[in-house]
N, C-alpha and C positions, 0 to 999 in steps of 0.2 A: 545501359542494359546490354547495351555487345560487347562491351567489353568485358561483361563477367560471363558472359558465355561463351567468349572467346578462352578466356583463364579457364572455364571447365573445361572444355575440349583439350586445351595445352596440356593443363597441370593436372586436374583432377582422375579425368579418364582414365591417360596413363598408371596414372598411381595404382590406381582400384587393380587394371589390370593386371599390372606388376605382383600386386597383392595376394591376389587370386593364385597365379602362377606357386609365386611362395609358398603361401600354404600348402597347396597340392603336393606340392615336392617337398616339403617335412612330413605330409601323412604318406607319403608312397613309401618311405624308406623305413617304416617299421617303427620300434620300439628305438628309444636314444641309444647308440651305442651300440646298438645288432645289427647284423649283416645277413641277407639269405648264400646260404653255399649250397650248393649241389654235392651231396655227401656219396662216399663209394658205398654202396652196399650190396653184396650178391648179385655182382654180376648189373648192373642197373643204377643209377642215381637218384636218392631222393633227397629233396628241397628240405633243410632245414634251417634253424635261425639261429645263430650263434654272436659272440660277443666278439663287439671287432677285433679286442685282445687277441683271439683264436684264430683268426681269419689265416694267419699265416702257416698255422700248427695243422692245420687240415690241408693246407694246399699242397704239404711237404708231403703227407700222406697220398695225395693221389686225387682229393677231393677238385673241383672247378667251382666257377663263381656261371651263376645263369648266364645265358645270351642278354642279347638287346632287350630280347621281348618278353623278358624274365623266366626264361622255361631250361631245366633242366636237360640233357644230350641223354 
């Protein structure tokens, strides 16, 4: 019996954790394939979503990509 609750601790826990993590970080990042940009418009920035194709096409324009903390300048 300690030994298998030794192997949860080891092997199981981590996992789940690891798991958890995962997930979180595929639903943060949106739709497969889109990107949030900070778009130029009027003087000001707003947050839209675009295809990570584009990513590059907007940047050349003037657009940025969010801070750390996903927030628009």
């Amino acid at each position: 019996m300690k030994h298998l609750r030794q192997l949860l601790i080891v092997v199981v826990v981590p996992a789940l954790i690891l798991a958890v993590f995962a997930v979180s970080s595929v639903l943060a990042q949106g739709p497969a394939g889109k990107s949030d940009v900070c778009h130029a418009a009027a003087n000001k920035f707003v947050e839209i979503n675009v295809s990570n194709n584009a990513v590059d096409a907007h940047m050349r324009h003037g657009d940025v990509l969010p801070d750390i903390y996903g927030d628009c300048p």
